[in-house]
Rosetta silent file (secondary structure, phi, psi, omega in degrees, C-alpha in Angstrom):
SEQUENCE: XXXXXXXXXXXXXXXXXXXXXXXXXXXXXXXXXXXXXXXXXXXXXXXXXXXXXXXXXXXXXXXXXXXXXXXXXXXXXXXXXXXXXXXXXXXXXXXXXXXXXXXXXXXXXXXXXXXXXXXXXXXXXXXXXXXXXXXXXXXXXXXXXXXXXXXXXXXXXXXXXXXXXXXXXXXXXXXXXXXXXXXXXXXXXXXXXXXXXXXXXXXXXXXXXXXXXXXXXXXXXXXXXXXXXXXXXXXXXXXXXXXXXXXXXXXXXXXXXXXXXXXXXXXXXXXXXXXXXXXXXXXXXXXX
SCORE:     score description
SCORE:     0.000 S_00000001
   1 L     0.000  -40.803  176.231  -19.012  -14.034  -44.038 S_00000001
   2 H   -59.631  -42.508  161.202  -20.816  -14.502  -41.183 S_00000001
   3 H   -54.457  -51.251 -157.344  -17.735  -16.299  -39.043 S_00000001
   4 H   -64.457  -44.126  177.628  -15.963  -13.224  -40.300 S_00000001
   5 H   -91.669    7.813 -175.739  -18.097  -10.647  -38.493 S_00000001
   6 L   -98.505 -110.189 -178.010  -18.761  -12.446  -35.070 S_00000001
   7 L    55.495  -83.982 -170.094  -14.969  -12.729  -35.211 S_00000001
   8 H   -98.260    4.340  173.614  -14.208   -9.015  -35.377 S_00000001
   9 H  -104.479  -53.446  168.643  -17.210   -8.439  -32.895 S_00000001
  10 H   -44.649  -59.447 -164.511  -15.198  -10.696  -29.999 S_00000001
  11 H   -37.266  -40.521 -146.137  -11.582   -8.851  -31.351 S_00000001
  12 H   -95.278  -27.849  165.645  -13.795   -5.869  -30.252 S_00000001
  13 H   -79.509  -33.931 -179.526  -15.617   -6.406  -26.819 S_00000001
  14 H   -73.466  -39.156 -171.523  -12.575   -8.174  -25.518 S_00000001
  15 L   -94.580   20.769  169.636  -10.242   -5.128  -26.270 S_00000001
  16 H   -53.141  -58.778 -167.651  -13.061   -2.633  -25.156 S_00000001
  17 H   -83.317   -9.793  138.875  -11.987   -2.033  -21.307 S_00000001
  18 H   -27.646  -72.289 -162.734   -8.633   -0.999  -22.750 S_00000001
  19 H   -69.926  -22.095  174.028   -9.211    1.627  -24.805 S_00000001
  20 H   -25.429  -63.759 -171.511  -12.032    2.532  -21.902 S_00000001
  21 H   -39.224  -71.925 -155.962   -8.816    2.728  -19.446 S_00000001
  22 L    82.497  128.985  173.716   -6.596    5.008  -21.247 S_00000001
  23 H   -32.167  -54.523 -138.811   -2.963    5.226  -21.175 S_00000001
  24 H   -78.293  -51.869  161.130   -3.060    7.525  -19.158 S_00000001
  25 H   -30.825  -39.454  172.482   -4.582    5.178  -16.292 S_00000001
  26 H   -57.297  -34.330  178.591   -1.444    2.743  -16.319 S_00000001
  27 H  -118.450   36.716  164.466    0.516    5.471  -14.795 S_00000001
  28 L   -74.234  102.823  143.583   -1.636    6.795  -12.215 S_00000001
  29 L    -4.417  101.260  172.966    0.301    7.573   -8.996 S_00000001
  30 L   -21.691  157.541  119.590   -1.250    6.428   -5.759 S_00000001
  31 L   -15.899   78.461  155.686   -3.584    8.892   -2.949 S_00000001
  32 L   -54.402  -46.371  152.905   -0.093   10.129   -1.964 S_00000001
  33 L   -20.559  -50.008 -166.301   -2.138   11.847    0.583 S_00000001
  34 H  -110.960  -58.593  174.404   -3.771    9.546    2.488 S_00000001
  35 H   -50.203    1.517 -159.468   -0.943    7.474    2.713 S_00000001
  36 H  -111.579  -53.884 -165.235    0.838   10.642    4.071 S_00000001
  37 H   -73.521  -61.293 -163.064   -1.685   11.558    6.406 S_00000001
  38 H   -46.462  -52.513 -153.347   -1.971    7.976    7.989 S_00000001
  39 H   -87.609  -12.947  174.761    1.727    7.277    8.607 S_00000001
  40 H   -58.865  -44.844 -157.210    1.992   10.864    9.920 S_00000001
  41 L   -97.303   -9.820  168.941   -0.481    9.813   12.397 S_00000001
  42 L   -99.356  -31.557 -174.767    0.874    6.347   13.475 S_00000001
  43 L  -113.331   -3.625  174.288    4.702    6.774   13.161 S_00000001
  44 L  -103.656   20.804  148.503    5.049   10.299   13.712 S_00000001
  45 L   -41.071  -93.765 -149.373    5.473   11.007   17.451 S_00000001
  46 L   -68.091   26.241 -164.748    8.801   10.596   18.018 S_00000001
  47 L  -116.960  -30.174 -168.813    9.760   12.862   14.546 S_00000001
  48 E   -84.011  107.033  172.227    7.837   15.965   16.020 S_00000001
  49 E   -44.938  -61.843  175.867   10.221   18.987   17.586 S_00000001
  50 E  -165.088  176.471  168.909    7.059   20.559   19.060 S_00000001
  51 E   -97.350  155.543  170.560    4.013   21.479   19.134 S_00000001
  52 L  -130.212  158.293  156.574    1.591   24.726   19.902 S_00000001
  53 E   178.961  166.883 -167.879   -2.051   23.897   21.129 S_00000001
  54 E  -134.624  130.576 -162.613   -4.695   25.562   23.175 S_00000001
  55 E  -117.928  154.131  134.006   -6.587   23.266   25.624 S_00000001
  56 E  -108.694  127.601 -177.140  -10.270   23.344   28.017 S_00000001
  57 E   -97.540  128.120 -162.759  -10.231   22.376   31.084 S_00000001
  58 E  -111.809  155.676 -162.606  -13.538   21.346   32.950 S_00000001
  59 E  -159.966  176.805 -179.444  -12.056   20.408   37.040 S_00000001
  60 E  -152.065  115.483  163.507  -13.889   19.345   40.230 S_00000001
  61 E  -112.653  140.805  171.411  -12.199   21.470   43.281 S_00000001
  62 E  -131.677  126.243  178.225  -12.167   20.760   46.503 S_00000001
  63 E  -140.700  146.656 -165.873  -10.718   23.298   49.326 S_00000001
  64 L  -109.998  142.811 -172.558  -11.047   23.522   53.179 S_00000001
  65 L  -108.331  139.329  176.459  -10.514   26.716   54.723 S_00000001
  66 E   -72.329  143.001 -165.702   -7.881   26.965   57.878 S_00000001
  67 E  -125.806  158.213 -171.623   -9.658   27.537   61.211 S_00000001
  68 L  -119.285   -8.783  170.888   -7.353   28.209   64.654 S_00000001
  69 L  -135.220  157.046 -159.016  -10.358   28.329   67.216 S_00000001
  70 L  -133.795  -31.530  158.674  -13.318   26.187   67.087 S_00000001
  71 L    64.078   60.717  147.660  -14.869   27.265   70.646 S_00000001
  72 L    65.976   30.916  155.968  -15.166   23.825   71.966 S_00000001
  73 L    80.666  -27.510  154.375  -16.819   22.329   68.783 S_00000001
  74 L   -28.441  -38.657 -162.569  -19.448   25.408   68.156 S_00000001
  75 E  -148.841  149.784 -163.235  -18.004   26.145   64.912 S_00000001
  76 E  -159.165  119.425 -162.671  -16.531   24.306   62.556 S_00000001
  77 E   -90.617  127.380  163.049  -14.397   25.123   58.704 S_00000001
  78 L   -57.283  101.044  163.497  -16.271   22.989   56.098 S_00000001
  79 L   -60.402  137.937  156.512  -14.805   21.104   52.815 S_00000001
  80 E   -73.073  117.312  164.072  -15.979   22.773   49.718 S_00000001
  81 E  -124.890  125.211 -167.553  -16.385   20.949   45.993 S_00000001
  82 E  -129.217  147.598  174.213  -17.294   23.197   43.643 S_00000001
  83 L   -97.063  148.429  168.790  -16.799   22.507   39.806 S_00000001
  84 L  -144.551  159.211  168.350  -14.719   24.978   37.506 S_00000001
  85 E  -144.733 -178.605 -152.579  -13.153   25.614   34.565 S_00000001
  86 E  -175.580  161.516 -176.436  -10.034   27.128   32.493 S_00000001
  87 E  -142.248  141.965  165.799   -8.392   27.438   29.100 S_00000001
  88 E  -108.536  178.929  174.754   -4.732   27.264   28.333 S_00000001
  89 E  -146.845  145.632  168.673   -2.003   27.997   25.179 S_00000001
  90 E  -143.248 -171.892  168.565    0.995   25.734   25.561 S_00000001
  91 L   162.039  125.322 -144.757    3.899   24.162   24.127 S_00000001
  92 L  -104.309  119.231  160.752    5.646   20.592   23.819 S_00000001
  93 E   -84.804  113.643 -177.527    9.268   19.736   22.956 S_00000001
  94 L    44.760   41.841 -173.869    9.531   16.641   21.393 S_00000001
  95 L    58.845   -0.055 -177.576    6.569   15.297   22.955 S_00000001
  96 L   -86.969  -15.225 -136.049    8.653   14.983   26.086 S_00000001
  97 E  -176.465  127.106  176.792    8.386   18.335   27.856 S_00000001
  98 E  -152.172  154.348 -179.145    5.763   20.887   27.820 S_00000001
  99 E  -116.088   91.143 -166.886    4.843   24.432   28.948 S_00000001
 100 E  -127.030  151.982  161.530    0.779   26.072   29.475 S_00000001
 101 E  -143.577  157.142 -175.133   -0.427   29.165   30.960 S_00000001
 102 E   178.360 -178.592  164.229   -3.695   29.988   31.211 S_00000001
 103 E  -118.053 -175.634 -172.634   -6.438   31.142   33.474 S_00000001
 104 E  -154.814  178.757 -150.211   -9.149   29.529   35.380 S_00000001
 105 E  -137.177   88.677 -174.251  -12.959   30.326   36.944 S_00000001
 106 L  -158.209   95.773  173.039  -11.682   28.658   40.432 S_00000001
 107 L   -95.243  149.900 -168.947  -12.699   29.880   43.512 S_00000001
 108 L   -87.163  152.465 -162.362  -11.249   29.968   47.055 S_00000001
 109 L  -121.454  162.821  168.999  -13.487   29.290   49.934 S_00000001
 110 L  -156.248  129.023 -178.883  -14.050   29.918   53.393 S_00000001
 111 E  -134.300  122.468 -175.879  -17.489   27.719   54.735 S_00000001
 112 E  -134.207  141.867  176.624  -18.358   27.842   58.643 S_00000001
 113 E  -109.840  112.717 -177.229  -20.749   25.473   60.119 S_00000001
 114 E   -96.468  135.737  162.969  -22.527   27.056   63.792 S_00000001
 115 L   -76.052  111.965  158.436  -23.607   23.821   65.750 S_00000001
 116 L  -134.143   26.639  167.737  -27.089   24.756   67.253 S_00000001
 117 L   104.867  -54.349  151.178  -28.332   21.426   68.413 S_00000001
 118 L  -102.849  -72.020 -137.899  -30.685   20.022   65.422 S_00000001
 119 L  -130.917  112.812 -169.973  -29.646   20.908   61.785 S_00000001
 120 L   -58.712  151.968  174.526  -26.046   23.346   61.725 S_00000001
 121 E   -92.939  144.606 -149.355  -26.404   26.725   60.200 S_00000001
 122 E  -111.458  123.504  173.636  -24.136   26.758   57.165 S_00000001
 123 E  -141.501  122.031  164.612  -22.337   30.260   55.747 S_00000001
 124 E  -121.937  142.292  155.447  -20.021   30.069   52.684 S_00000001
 125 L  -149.369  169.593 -153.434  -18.060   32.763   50.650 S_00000001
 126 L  -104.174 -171.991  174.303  -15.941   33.165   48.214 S_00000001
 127 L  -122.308 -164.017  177.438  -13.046   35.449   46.788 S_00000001
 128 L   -57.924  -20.482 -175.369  -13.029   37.129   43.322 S_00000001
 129 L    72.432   10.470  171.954  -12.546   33.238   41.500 S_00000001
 130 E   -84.990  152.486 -164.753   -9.940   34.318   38.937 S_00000001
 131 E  -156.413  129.261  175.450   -7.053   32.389   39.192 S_00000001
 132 E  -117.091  119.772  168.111   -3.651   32.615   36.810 S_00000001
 133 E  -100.803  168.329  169.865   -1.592   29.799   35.899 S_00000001
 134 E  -143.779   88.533 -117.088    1.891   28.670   34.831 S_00000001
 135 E  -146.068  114.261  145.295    2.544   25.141   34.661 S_00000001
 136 E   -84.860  153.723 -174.599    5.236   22.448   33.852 S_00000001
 137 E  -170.374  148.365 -170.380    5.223   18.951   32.527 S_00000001
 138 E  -108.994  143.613  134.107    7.187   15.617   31.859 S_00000001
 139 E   -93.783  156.837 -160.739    6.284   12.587   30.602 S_00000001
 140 E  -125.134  -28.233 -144.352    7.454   10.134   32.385 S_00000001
 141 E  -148.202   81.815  168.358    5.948    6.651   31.282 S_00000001
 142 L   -68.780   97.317  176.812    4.909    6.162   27.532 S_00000001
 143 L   -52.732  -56.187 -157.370    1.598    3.532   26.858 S_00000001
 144 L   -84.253   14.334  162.740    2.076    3.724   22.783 S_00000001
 145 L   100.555 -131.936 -178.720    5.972    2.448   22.765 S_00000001
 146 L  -105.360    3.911  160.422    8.276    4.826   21.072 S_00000001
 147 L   -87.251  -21.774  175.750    5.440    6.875   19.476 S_00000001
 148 L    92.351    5.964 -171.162    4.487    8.729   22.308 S_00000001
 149 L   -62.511  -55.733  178.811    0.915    8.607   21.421 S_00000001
 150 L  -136.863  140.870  159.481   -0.327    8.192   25.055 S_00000001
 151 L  -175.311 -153.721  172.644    1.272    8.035   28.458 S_00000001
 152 E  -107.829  137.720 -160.572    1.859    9.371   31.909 S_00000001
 153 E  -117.946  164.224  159.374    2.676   12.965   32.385 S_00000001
 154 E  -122.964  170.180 -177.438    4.122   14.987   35.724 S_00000001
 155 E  -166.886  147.123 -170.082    3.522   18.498   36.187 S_00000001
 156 E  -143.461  143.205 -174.836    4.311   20.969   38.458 S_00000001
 157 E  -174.927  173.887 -174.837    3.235   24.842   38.855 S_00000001
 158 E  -132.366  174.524 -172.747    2.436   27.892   40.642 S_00000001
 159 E  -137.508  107.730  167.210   -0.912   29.896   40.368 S_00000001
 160 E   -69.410  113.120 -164.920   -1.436   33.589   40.633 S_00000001
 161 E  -125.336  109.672 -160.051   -4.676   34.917   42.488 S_00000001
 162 L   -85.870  149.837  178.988   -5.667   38.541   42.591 S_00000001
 163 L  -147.759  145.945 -172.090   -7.572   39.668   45.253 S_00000001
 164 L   -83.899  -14.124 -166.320  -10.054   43.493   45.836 S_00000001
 165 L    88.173  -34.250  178.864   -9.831   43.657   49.299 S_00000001
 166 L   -41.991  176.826  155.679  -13.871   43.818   49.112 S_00000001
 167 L  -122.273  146.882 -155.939  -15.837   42.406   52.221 S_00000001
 168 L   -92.784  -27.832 -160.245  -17.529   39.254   51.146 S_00000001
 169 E   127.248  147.626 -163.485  -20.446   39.296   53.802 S_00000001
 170 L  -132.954  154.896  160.366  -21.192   38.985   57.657 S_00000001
 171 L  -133.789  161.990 -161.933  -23.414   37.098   59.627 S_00000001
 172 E  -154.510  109.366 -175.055  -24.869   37.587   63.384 S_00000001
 173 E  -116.780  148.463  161.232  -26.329   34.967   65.714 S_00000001
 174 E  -150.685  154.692 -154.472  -27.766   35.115   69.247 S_00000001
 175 E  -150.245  140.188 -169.054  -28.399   32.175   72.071 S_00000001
 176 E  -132.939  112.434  156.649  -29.254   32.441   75.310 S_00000001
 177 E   -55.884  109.448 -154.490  -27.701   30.438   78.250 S_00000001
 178 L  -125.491  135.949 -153.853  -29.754   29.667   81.675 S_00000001
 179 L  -109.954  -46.513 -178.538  -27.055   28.838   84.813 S_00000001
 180 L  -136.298  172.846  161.693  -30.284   28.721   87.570 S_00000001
 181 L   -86.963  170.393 -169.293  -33.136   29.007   88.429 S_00000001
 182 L    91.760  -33.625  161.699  -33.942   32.480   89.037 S_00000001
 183 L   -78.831  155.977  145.546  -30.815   33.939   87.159 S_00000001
 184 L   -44.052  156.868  166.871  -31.145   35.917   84.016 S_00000001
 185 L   -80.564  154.509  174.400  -29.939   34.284   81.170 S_00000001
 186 E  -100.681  128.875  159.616  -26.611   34.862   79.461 S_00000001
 187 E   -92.536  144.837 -171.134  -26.462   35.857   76.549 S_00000001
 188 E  -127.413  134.897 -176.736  -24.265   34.630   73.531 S_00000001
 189 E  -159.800  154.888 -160.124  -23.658   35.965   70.129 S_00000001
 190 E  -129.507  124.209  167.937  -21.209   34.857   67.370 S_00000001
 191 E   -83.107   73.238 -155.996  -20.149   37.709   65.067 S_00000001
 192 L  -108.045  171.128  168.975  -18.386   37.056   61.746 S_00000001
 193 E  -161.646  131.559 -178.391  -16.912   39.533   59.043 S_00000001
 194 E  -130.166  144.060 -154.677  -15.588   38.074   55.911 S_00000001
 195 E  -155.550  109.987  151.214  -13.222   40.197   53.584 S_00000001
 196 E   -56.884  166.432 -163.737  -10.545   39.121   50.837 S_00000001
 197 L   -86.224  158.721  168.491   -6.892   40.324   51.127 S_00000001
 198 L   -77.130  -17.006 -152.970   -5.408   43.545   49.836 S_00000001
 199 L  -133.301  144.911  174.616   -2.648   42.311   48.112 S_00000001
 200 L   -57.514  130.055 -170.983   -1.938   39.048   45.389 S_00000001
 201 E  -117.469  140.178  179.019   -1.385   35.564   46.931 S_00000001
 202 E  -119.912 -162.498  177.336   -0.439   32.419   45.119 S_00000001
 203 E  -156.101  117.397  168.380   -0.557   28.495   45.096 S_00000001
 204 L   -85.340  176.398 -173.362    1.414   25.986   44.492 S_00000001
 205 E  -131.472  150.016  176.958    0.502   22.658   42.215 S_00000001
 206 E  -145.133  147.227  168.724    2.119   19.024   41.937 S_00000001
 207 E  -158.802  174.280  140.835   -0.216   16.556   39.542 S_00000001
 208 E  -132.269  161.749 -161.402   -0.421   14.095   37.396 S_00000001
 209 E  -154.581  139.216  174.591   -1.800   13.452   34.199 S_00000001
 210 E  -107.097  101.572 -170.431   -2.725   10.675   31.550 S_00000001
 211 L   -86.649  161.142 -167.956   -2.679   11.876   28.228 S_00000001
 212 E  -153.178  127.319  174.208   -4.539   10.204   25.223 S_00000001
 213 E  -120.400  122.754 -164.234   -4.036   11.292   21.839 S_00000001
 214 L   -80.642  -24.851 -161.574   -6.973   10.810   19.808 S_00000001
 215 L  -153.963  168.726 -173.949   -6.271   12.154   16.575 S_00000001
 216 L   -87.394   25.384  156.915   -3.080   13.931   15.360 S_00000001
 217 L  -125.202   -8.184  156.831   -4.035   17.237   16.339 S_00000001
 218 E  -101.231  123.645 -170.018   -6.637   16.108   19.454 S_00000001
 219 E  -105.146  159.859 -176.368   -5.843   15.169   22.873 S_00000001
 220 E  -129.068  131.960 -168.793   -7.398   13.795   25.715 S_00000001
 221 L  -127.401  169.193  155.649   -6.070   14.189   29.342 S_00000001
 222 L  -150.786  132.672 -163.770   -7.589   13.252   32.782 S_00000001
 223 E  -123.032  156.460  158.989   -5.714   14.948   35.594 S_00000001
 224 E  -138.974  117.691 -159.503   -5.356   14.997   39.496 S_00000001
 225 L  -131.620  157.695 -162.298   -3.333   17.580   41.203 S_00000001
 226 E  -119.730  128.018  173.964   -2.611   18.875   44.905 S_00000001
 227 E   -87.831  163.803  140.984   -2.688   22.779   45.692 S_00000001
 228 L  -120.425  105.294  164.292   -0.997   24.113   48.395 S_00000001
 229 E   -71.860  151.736  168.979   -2.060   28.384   49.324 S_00000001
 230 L   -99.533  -17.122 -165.110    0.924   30.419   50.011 S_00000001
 231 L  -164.223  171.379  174.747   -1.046   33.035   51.257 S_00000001
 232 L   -98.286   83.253  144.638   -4.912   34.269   52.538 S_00000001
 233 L   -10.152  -70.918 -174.635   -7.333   34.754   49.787 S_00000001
 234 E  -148.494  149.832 -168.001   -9.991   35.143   51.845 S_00000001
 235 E  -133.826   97.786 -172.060  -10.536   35.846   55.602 S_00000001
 236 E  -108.252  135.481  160.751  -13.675   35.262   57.920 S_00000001
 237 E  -111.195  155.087  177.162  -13.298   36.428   61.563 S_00000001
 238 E  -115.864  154.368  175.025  -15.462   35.328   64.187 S_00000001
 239 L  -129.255  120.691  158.363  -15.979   37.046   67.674 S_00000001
 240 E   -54.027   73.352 -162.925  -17.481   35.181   70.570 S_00000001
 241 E  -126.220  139.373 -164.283  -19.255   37.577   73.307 S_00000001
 242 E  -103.782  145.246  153.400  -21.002   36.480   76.550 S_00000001
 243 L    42.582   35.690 -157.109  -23.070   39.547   77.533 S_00000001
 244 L    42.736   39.871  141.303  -21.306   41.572   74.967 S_00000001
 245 E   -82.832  121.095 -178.493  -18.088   41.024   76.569 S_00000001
 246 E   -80.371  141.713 -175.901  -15.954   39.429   74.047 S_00000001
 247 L  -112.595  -34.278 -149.822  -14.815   36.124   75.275 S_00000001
 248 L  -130.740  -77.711  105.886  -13.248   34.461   72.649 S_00000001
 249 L   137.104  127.270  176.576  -12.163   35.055   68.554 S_00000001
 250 E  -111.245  178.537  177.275  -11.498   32.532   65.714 S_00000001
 251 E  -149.512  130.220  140.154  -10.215   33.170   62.031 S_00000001
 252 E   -60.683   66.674 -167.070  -10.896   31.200   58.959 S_00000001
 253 E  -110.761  100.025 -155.341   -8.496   31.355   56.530 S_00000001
 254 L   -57.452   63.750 -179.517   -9.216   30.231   53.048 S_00000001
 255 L   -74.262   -8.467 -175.798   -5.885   29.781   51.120 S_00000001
 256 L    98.458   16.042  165.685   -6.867   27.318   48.470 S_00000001
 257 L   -38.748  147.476  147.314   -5.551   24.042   49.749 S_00000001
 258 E   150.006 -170.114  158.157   -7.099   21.479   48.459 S_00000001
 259 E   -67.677  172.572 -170.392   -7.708   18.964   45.398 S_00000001
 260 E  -172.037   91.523  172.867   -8.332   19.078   41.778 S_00000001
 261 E   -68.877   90.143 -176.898  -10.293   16.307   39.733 S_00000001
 262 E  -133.601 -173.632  169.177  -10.055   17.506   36.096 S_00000001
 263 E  -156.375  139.403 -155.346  -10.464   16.102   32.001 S_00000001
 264 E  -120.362  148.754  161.773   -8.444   18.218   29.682 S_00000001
 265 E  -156.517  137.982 -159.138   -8.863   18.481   25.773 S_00000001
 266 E  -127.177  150.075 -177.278   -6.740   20.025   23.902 S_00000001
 267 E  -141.151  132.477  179.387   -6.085   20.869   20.046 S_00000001
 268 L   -79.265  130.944  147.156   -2.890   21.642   18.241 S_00000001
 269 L   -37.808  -67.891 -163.177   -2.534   24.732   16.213 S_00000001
 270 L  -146.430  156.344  178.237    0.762   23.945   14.775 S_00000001
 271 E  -138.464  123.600  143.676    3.591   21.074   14.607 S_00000001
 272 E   -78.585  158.116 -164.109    6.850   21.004   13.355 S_00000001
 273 E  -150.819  144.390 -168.975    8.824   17.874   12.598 S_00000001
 274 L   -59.685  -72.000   99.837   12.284   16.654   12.561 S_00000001
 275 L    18.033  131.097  163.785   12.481   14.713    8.752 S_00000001
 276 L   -72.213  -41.973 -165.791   11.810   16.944    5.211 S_00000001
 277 L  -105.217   87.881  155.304    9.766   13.471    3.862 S_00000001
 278 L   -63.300   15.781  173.871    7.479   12.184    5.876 S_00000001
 279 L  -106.215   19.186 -165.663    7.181    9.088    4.303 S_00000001
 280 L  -130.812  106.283  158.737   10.646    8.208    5.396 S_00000001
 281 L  -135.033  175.994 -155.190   10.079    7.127    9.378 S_00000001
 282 L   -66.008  104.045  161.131   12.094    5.643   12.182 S_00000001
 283 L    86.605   61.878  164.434   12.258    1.354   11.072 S_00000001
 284 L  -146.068    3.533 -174.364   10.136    1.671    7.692 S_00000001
 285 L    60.736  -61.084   66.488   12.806    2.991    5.347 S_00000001
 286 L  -109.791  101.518  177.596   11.772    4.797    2.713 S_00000001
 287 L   -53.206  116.934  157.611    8.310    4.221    1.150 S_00000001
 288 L   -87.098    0.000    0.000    8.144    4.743   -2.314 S_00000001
């Protein structure tokens, strides 16, 4: 009797994590999900029509303003690096080819240095700093293979910069020249007026850019791009006068030449994709 119940007490702890299980366990389905989400995020670059996404850009600018008289090394136009920054909305066809507009906090400069023999006296100004872009871009060079994950982009654009017209600020120096002994002295004074234009002026852009995509809806860029102004932002004149006679006159003129040091990050909104199943990608066949 005793054999008999130890017996049916093994039959019963061995067939225990059965009935635990449940039928119903035998036919569980996999985290369709997760597997969905992964291969979306490894194989599914080259599957995606486009994209939408809205980016911020943080930049390091640097612009020199043009000067046409210098008066014999007295005066002298300054580079400027100023940090800035901007937000875009875009949108990428087939990870190949993309489109942003956007504005920016990026101001144009005009900085004059007066030589007076120890330490120069320094006067910068600025224009309003809004600045509107519209900007193209290639890739050209793909790091991640045929996903498209990361690579080298080109880009090209032009930039719209409104300007008030305002006057910016003036400054007024005076120095005194001695010829003999016995003469009076001459006097010298340097005159400026600084003003932005009445009317809008633009700039063009040529860059490049290295894109890094961290996640499938966050990107990482780090860009460097070359401005060219088309026009005069801002305008400092100078006047030169011996004995209040004017002898001389320079101009400054700030168009926004210059450089552009930036890191871009950007996050998509929305993606569409070539393929109904995404578990069906290019040399994996179809995943059951």
């Amino acid at each position: 009797m005793i054999r008999h119940y130890l017996f049916c007490l093994l039959i019963g702890i061995a067939f225990s994590p059965v009935y635990g299980q449940g039928v119903a366990d035998y036919y569980r389905a996999p985290d369709r999900g997760t597997q969905y989400n992964r291969l979306l995020t490894r194989y599914g670059g080259p599957n995606i029509r486009d994209r939408w996404y809205v980016s911020l850009d943080g930049f390091v600018r640097t612009d020199r303003a043009h000067i046409d008289n210098s008066f014999n090394g007295l005066i002298q136009s300054d580079l400027v690096t100023k940090a800035g920054i901007g937000a875009m909305i875009g949108w990428t066809s087939r990870e190949r080819w993309s489109v942003e507009g956007g504005y920016a906090r990026m101001p144009i400069h005009t900085q004059v240095s007066v030589r007076n023999g120890v330490a120069p006296l320094v006067y910068r100004y600025t224009n309003g700093r809004d600045a509107f872009i519209l900007r193209g871009k290639r890739l050209v060079l793909s790091t991640s293979g045929p996903w498209l994950r990361s690579g080298f982009w080109l880009s090209g654009g032009m930039w719209l910069v409104p300007n008030g017209g305002q006057s910016e600020g003036r400054f007024s120096l005076i120095g005194y020249r001695y010829r003999g002994r016995g003469e009076s002295p001459d006097t010298l004074r340097l005159l400026s007026q600084t003003r932005t234009g009445t009317r809008m002026t633009t700039m063009a852009e040529l860059g490049a850019e290295y894109n890094v995509r961290l996640s499938d809806n966050v990107d990482l860029g780090f860009s460097i791009r070359k401005f060219w102004g088309l026009g005069s932002s801002i305008v400092t004149d100078v006047n030169y006068t011996v004995n209040r006679t004017l002898a001389q006159q320079a101009q400054l003129q700030g168009t926004g030449t210059g450089m552009n040091y930036g890191v871009t990050l950007r996050y998509t909104l929305a993606i569409q994709r070539n393929f109904p199943n995404a578990l069906e990608v290019r040399g994996k066949g179809h995943i059951k």
